[in-house]
C-alpha positions as a Python dict, from the first residue, in 0.01 Angstrom:
ca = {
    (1, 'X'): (0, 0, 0),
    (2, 'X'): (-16, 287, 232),
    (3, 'X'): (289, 509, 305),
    (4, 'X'): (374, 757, 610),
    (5, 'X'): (379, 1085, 527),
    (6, 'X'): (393, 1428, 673),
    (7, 'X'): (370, 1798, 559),
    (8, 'X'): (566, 2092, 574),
    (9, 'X'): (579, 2428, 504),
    (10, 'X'): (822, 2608, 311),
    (11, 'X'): (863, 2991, 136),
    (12, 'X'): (832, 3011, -217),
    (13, 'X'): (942, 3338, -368),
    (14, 'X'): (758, 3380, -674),
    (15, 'X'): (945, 3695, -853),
    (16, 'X'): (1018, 4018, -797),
    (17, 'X'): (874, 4324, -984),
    (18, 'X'): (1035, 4688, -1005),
    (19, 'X'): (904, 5050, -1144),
    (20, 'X'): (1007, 5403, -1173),
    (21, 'X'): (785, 5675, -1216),
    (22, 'X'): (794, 6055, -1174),
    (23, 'X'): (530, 6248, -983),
    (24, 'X'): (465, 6605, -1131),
    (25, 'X'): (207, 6843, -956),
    (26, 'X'): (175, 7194, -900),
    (27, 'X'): (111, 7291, -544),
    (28, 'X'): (-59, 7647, -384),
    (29, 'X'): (62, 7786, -78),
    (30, 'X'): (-167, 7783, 200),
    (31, 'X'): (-334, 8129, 280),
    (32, 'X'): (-222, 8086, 650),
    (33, 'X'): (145, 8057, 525),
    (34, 'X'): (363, 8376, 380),
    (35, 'X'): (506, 8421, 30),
    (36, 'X'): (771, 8215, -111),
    (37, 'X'): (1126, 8422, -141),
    (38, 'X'): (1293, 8105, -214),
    (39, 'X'): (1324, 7711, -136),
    (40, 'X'): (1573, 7593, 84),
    (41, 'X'): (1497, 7219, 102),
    (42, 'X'): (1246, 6969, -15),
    (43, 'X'): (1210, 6595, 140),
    (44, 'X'): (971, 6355, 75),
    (45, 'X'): (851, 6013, 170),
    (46, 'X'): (637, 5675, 62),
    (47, 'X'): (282, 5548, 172),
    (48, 'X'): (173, 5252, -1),
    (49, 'X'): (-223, 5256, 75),
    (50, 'X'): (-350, 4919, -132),
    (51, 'X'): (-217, 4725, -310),
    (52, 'X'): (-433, 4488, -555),
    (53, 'X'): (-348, 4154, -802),
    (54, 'X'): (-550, 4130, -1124),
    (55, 'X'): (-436, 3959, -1456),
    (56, 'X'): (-42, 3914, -1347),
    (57, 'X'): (-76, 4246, -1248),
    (58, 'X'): (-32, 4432, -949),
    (59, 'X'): (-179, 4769, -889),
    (60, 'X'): (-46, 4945, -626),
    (61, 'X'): (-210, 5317, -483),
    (62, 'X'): (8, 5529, -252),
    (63, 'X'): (104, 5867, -198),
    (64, 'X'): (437, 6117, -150),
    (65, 'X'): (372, 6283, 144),
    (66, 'X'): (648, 6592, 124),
    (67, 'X'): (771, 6909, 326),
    (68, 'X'): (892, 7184, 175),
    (69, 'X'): (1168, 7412, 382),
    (70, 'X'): (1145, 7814, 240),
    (71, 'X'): (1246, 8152, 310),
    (72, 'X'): (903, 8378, 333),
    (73, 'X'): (879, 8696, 121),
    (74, 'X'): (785, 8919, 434),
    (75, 'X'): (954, 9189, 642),
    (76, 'X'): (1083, 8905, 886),
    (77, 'X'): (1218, 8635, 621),
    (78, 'X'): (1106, 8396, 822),
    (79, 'X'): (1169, 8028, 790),
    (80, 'X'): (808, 7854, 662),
    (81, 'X'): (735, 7478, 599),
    (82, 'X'): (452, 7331, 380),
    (83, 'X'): (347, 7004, 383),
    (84, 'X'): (159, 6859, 72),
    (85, 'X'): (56, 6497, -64),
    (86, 'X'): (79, 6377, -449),
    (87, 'X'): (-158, 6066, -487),
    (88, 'X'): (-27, 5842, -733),
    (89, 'X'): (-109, 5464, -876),
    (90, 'X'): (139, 5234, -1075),
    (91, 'X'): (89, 4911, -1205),
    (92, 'X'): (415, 4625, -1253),
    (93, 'X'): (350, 4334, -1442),
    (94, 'X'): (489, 4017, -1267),
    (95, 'X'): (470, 3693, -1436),
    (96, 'X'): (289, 3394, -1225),
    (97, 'X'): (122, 3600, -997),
    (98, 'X'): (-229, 3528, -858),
    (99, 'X'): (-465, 3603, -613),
    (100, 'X'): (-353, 3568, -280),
    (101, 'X'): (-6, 3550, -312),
    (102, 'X'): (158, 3790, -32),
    (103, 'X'): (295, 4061, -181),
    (104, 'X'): (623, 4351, -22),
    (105, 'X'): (590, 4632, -146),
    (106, 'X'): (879, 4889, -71),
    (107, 'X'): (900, 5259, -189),
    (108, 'X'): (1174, 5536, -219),
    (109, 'X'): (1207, 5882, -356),
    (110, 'X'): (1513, 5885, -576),
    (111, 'X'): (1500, 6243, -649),
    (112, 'X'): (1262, 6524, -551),
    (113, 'X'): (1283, 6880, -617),
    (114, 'X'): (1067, 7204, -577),
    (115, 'X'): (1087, 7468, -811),
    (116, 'X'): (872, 7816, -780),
    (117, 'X'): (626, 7933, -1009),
    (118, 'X'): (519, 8238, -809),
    (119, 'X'): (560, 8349, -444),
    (120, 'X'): (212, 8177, -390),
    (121, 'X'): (253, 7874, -666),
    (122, 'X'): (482, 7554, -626),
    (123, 'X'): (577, 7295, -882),
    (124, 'X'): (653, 6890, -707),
    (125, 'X'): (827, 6696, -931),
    (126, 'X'): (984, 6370, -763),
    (127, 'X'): (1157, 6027, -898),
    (128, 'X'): (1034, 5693, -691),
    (129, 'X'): (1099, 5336, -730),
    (130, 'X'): (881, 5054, -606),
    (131, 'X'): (996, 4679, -541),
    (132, 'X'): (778, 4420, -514),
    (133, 'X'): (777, 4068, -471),
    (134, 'X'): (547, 3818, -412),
    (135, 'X'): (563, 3554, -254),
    (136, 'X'): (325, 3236, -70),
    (137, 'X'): (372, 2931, 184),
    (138, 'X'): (360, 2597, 21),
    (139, 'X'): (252, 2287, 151),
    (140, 'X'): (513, 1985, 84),
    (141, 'X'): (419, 1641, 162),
    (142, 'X'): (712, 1436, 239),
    (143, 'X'): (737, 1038, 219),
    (144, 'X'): (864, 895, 539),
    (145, 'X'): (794, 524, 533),
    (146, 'X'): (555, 248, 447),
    (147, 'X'): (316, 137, 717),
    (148, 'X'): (379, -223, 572),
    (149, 'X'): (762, -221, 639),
    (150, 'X'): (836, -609, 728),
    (151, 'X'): (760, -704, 429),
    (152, 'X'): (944, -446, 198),
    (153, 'X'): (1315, -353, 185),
    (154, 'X'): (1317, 31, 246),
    (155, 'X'): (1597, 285, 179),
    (156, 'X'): (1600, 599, 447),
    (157, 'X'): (1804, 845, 438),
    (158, 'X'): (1860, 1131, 674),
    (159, 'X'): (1829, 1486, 559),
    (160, 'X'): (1806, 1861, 796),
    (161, 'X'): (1521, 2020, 652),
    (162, 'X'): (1438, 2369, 691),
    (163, 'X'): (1049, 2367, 781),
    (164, 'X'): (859, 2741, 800),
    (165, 'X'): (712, 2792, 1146),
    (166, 'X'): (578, 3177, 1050),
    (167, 'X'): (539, 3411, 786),
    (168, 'X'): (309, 3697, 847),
    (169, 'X'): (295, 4029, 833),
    (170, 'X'): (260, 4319, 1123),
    (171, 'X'): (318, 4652, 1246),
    (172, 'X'): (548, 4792, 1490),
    (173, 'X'): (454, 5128, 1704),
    (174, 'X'): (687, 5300, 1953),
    (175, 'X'): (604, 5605, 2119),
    (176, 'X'): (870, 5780, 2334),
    (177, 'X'): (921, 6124, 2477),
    (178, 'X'): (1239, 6302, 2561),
    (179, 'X'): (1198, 6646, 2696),
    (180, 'X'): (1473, 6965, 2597),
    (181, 'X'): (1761, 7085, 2770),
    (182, 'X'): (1674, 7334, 3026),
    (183, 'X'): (1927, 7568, 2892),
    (184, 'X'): (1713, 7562, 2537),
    (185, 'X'): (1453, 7788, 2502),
    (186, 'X'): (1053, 7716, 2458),
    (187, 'X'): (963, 7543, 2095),
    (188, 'X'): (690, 7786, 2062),
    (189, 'X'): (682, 7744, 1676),
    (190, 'X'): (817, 7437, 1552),
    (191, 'X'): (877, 7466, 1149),
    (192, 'X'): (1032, 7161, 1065),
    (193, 'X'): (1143, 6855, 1198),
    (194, 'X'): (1321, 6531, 1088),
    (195, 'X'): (1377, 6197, 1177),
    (196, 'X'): (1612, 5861, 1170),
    (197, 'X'): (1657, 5570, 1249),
    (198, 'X'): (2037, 5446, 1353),
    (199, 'X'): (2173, 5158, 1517),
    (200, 'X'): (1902, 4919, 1466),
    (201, 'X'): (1977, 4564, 1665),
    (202, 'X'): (1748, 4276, 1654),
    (203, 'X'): (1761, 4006, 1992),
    (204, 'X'): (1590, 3676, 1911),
    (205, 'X'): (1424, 3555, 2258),
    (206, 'X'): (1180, 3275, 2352),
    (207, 'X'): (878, 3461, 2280),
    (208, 'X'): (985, 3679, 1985),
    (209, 'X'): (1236, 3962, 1842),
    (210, 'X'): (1375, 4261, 2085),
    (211, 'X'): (1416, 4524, 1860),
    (212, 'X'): (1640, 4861, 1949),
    (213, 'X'): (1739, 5145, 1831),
    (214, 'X'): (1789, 5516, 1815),
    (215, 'X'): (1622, 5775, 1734),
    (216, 'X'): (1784, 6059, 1557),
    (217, 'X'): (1557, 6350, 1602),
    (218, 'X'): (1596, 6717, 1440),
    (219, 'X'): (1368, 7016, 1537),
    (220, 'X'): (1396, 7361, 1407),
    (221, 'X'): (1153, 7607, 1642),
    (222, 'X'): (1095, 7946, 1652),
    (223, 'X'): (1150, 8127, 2028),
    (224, 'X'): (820, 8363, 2087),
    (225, 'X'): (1080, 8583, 2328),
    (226, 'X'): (1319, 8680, 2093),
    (227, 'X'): (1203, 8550, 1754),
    (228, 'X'): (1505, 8330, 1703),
    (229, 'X'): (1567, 8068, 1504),
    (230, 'X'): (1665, 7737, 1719),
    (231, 'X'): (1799, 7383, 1546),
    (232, 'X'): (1817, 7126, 1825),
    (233, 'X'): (1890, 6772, 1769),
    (234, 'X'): (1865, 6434, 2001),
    (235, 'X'): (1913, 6100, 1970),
    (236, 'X'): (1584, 5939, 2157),
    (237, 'X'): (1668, 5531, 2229),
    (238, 'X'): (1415, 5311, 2193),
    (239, 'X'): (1273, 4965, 2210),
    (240, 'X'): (1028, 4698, 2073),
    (241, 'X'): (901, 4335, 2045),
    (242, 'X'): (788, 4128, 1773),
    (243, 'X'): (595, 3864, 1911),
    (244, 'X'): (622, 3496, 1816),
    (245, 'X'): (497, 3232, 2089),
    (246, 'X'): (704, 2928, 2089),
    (247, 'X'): (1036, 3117, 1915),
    (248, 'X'): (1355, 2961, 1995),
    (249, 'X'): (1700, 3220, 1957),
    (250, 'X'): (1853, 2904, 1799),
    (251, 'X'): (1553, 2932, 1486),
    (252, 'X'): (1677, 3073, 1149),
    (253, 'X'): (1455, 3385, 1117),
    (254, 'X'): (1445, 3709, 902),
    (255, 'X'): (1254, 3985, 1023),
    (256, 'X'): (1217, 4219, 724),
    (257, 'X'): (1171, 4561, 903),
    (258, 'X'): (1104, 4934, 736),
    (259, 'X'): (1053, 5210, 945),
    (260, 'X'): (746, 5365, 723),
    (261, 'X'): (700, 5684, 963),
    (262, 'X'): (890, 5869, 1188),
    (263, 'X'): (643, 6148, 1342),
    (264, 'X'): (779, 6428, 1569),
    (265, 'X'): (590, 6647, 1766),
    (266, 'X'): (646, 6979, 2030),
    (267, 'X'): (437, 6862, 2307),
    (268, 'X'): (345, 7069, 2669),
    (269, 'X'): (539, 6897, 3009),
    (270, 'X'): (414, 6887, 3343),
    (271, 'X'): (420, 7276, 3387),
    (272, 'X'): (241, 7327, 3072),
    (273, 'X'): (552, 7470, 2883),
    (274, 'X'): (603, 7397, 2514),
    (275, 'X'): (916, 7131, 2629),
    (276, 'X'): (851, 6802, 2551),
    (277, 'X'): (913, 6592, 2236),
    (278, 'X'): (690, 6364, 2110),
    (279, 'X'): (771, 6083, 1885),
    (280, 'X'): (624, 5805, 1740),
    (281, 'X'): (758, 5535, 1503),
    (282, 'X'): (619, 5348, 1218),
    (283, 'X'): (745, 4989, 1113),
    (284, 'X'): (603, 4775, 893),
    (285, 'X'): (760, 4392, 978),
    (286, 'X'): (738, 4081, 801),
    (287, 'X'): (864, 3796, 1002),
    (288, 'X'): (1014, 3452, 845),
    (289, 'X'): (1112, 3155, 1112),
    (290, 'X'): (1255, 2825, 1028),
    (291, 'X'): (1260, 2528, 1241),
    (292, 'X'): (1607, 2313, 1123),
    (293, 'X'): (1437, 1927, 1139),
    (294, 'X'): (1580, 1650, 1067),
    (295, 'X'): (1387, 1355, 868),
    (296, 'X'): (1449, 1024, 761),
    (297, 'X'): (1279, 1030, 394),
    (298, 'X'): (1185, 729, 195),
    (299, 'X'): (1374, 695, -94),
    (300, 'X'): (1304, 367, -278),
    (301, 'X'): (1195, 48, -189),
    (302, 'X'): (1173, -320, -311),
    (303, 'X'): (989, -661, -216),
    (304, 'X'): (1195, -996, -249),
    (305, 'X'): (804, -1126, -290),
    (306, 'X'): (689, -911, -552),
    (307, 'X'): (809, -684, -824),
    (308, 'X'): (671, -324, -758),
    (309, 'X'): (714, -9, -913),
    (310, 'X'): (707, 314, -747),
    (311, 'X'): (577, 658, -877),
    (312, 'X'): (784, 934, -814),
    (313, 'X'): (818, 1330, -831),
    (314, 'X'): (1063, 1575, -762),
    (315, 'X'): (980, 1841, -488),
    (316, 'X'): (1217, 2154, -396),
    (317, 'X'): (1307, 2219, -63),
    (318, 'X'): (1517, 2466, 72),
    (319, 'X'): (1855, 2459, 309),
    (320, 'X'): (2036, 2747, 409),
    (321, 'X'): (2339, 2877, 243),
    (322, 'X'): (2390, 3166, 467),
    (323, 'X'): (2292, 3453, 717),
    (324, 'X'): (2545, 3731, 694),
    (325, 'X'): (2634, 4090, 722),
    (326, 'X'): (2884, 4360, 633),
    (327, 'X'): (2958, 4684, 803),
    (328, 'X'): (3084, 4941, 598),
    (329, 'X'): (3262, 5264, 696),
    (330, 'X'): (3223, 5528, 484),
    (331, 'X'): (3415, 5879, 538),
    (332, 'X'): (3456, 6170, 281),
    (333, 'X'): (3503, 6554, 318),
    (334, 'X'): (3316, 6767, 97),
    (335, 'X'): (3306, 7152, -18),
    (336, 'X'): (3016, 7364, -76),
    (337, 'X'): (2960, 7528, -417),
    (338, 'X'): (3117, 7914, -478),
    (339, 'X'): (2738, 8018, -495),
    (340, 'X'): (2619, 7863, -146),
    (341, 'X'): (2592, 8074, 157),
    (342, 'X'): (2855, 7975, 391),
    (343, 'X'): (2808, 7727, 665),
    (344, 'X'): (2743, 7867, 1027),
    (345, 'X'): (2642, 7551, 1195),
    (346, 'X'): (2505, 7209, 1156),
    (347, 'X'): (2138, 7214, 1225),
    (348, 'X'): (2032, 6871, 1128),
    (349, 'X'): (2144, 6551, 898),
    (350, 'X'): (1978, 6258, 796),
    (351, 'X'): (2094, 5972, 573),
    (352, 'X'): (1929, 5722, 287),
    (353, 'X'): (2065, 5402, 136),
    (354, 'X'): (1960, 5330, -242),
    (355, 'X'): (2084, 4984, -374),
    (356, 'X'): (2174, 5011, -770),
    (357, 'X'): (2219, 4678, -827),
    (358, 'X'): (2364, 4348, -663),
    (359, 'X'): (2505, 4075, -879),
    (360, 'X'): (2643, 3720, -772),
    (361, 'X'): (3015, 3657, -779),
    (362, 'X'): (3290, 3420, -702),
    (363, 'X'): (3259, 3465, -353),
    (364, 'X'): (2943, 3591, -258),
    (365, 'X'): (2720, 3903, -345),
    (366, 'X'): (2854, 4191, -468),
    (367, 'X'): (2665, 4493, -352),
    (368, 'X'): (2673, 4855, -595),
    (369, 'X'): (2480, 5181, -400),
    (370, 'X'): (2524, 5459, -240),
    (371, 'X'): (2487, 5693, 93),
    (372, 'X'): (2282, 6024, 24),
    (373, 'X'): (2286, 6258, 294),
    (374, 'X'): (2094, 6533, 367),
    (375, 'X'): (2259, 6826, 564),
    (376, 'X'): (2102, 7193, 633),
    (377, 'X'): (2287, 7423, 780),
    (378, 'X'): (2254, 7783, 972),
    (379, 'X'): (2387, 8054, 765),
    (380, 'X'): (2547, 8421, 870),
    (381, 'X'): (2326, 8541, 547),
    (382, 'X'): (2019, 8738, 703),
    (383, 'X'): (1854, 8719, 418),
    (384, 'X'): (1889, 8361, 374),
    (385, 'X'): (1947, 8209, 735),
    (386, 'X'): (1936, 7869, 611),
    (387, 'X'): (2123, 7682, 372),
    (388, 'X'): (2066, 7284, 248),
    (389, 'X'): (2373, 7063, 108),
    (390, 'X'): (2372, 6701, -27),
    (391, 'X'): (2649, 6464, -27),
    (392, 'X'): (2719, 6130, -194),
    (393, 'X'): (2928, 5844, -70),
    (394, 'X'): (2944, 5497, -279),
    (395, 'X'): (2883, 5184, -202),
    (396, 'X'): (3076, 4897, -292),
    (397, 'X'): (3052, 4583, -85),
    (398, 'X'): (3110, 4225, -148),
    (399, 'X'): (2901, 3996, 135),
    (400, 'X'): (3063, 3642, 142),
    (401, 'X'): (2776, 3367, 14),
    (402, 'X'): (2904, 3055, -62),
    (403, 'X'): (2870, 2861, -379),
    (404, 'X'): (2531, 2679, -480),
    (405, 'X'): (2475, 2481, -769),
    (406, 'X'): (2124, 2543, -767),
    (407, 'X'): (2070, 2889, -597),
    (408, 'X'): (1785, 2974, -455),
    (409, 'X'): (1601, 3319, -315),
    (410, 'X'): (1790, 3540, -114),
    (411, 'X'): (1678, 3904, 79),
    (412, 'X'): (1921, 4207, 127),
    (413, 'X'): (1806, 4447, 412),
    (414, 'X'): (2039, 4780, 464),
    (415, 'X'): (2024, 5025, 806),
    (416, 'X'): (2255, 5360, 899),
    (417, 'X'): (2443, 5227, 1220),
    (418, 'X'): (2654, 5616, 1260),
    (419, 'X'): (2649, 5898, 1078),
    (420, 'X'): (2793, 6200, 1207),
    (421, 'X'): (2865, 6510, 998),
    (422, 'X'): (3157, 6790, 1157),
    (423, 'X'): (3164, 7115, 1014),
    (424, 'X'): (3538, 7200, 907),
    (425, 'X'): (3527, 7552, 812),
    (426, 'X'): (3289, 7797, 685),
    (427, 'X'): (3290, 7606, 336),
    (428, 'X'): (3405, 7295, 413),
    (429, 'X'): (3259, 6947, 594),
    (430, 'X'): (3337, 6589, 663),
    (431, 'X'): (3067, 6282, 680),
    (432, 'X'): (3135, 5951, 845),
    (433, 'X'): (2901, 5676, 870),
    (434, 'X'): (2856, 5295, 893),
    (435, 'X'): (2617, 5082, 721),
    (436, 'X'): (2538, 4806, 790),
    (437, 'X'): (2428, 4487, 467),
    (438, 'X'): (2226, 4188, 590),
    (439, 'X'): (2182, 3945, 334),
    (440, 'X'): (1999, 3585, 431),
    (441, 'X'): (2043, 3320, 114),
    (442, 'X'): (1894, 2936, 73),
    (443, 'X'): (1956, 2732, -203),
    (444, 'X'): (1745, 2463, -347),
    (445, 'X'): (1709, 2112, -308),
    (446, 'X'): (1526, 1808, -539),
    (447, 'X'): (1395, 1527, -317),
    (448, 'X'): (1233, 1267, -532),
    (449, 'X'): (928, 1187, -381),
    (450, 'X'): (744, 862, -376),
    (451, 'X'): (380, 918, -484),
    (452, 'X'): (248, 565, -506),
    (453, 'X'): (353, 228, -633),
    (454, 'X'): (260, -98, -864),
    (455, 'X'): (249, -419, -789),
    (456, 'X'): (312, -681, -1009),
    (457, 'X'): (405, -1046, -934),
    (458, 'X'): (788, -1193, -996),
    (459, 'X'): (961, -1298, -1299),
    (460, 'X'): (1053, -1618, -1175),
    (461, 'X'): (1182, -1763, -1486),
    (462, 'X'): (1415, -1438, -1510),
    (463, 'X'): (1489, -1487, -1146),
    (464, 'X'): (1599, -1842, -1209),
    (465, 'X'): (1841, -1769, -1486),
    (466, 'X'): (2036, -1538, -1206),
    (467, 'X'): (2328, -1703, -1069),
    (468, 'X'): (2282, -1796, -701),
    (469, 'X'): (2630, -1692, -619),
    (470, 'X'): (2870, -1387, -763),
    (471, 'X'): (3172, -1223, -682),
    (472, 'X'): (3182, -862, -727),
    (473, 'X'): (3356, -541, -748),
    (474, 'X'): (3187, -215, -606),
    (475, 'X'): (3176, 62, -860),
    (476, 'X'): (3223, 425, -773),
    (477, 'X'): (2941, 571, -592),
    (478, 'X'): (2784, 225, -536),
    (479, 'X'): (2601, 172, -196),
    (480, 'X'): (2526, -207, -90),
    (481, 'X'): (2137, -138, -115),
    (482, 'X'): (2187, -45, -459),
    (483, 'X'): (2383, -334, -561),
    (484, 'X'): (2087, -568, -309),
    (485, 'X'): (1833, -446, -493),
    (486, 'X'): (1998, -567, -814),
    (487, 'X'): (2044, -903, -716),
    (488, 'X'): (1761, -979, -535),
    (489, 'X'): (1889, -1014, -160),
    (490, 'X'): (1872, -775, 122),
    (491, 'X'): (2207, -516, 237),
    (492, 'X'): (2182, -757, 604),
    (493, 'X'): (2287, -1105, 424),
    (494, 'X'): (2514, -930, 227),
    (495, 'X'): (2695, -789, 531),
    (496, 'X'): (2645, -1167, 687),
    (497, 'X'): (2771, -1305, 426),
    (498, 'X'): (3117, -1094, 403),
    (499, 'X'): (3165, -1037, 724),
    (500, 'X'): (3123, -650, 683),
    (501, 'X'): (3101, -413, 985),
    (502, 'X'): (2998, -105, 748),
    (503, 'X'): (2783, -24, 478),
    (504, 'X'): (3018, 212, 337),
    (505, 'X'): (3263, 28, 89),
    (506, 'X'): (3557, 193, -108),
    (507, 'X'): (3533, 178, -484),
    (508, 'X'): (3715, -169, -583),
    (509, 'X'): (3639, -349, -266),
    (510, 'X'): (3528, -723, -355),
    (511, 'X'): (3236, -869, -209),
    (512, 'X'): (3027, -1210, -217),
    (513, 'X'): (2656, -1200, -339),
    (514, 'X'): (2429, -1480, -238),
    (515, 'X'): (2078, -1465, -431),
    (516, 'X'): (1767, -1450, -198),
    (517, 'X'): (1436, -1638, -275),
    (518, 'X'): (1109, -1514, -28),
    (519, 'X'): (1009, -1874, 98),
}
């Protein structure tokens, strides 16, 4: 008995992992740099290097790679910057993980802070969590038919599948270059720099996904001429493909993307004159598209010649529930501390979204985070010329997913569309900002599958003590191939038979069943 059959591919998220662990290292100052009079502002950022699986385990080695903003102990008080690197390794159990599962890895500093031990000595100590989750592409054979179908009674039925076209990982670079105002002076000495990423939009075409953006870029430079102190900041657009031959906009696709590095560079322009940013961007991608195909699956199947006796199993598929997102506007006005300088001018701001926790609800998926922002400022204090502030706005959004009974995986992504920060008064500032929550959610679905089937011959004595004729009522839920198969005739002579137009019949509807005997 040989069946048709056909495979597909489908995403199978295994689990998800989570850790928290604090880096503490002590850190010297470089001889080339000055001595510390006091830290203005620390920032740091995640590398994950390798990652390795071993005994439900996953072992992952990455770094914080950190600058460090301070006040030098010299004649000048100049503005210094350090940059420094704390190595670290973590392990997270997951259950049912083996080798060669893909595994995400994603990493953000919680907390960092930089406390001095001397003017030439530095203590790190940070707070970072790392999500993981692993996941791998399974193969599902689907039942379509029997090649022998004259002589069996076969029951089809029609379903959309969702079948994976791509999963794979990649990396994103974008270089750009926007060159200075001419009424800003050289950046002979550039001490610190900073960058974001803001009103990400992805553009699904025939050959892949347009990414494009902004770039919000932040340089503080020292001027050789006068020895000032100059905070300039730009927004630098950008753009981007993610190729995928044969991509359709209609697919479903998710395209996981995390800018990983935002470098930013003083660079020389056409005359040779320090005037020219440089800027390159980091993103690490990981691309899902679905196909939506519909198949006509075997479900059962009998023989008015022979008994047989199928083998089933149940296989999980997946259908989309939903692809969504929520802008949020966030607004608050904050006040610095009694013991901060006072605030001269915005020099630069940058943003970062930490999730707490998302739960499911009547409704959807109810999101709990917040905005951290990161603001330093120009002060009138000569003696400390710079100033750093943080503020916190919450996060509390509910993203409509509709109801499952059997819930599958789902993926939250969140991006900064705005932020904008407007000094008030000397003590005094407001932040705005919009971001933006993408959430993408399947749920599951059991197909029994037929595997393979017996045959056995017919019962004829039990098929002779059958009535050859009987009136009947159709039960709730009931389909004519159900009651067929029961009485050993086919759904076309009981549609001859009663006249019927339709295989759908109300509950209570009476019918005539004639008994069928394979000559």
């Amino acid at each position: 008995m040989d069946f048709i059959r056909q495979t597909i591919k489908r995403n199978n998220q295994k689990g998800k992992g989570y850790s928290q662990l604090t880096l503490e290292d002590d850190y010297i100052v470089p001889d080339v740099k000055s001595d510390m009079a006091r830290i203005i502002h620390t920032q740091g950022k995640i590398q994950i290097d390798e990652s390795k699986i071993s005994n439900q385990s996953l072992w992952i080695s990455g770094r914080l790679n950190f600058v460090l903003l301070y006040r030098s102990d010299d004649d000048n008080k100049k503005l210094e910057a350090i940059l420094g690197t704390i190595p670290f390794q973590e392990k997270i159990l997951m259950d049912d993980l083996e080798d060669g599962d893909a595994v995400r890895i994603k990493g953000q500093v919680e907390d960092i802070s930089a406390s001095m031990i001397n003017s030439r000595k530095l203590g790190i100590r940070a707070v970072i969590n790392l999500e993981a989750v692993a996941e791998n592409t399974e193969n599902v054979e689907m039942t379509l038919g029997m090649e022998q179908g004259r002589d069996y009674q076969q029951k089809l039925s029609r379903r959309n599948i969702m079948v994976m076209t791509e999963n794979r990982k990649d990396v994103l670079r974008i270089r750009k270059e926007s060159d200075i105002p001419g009424s800003r002076p050289n950046m002979d000495e550039v001490i610190f720099t900073s960058g974001d990423i803001r009103n990400l939009e992805q553009n699904p075409t025939n050959d892949g996904i347009l990414i494009q953006g902004e770039a919000y870029v932040c340089l503080i430079y020292r001027c050789r001429e006068d020895d000032q102190i100059i905070c300039y900041e730009t927004m630098i657009p950008f753009s981007g493909k993610v190729e995928s031959e044969g991509m359709d906009p209609k697919d479903t696709y998710w395209l996981d993307i995390v800018p990983t590095s935002v470098e930013v560079e003083a660079r020389e322009d056409y005359d040779g004159e320090p005037r020219t940013i440089g800027m390159e961007i980091i993103f690490d991608i990981q691309l899902k598209i679905w196909k939506e195909q519909e198949m006509e699956i075997l479900e059962d199947f009998y023989s008015l010649e022979k008994k047989v006796i199928p083998e089933k199993e149940s296989v999980r598929l997946e259908e989309l529930l939903v692809k969504n997102q929520a802008k949020i506007r966030l607004g608050d006005t904050f006040k610095l501390e009694n013991s901060k300088e006072k605030m001269l001018q915005i020099c630069c701001y940058r943003g970062d979204v930490t999730v707490e926790n998302t739960k499911k609800e009547e409704g959807g998926l109810f999101v709990e985070g917040f905005l951290k922002v990161h603001i330093l400022y120009m002060t009138s204090d000569e003696y400390m010329p710079m100033g750093h502030h943080e503020a916190f706005l919450p996060i509390e959004q509910l993203i409509e997913v509709p109801e499952s009974d059997n819930p599958g995986w789902y993926e939250l992504q969140t991006d900064i569309q705005q932020l904008q920060v407007n000094l008030l008064d000397g003590m005094e500032y407001e932040v705005k900002a919009t971001v933006n929550l993408s959430v993408i959610a399947f749920e599951d679905v059991r197909i029994e599958k037929i595997l393979s089937a017996e045959e056995v011959g017919l019962d004829m004595e039990e098929l002779q003590n059958q009535p050859g004729f009987v009136g009947y009522v159709v039960q709730e839920n009931e389909s004519l191939w159900d009651i067929a198969k029961n009485y050993h005739t086919t759904v076309e002579q009981i549609m001859r038979t009663n006249n019927l137009r339709e295989e759908e019949l109300p509950r209570g509807s009476k019918i005539m069943i004639v008994k069928e005997i394979a000559s």
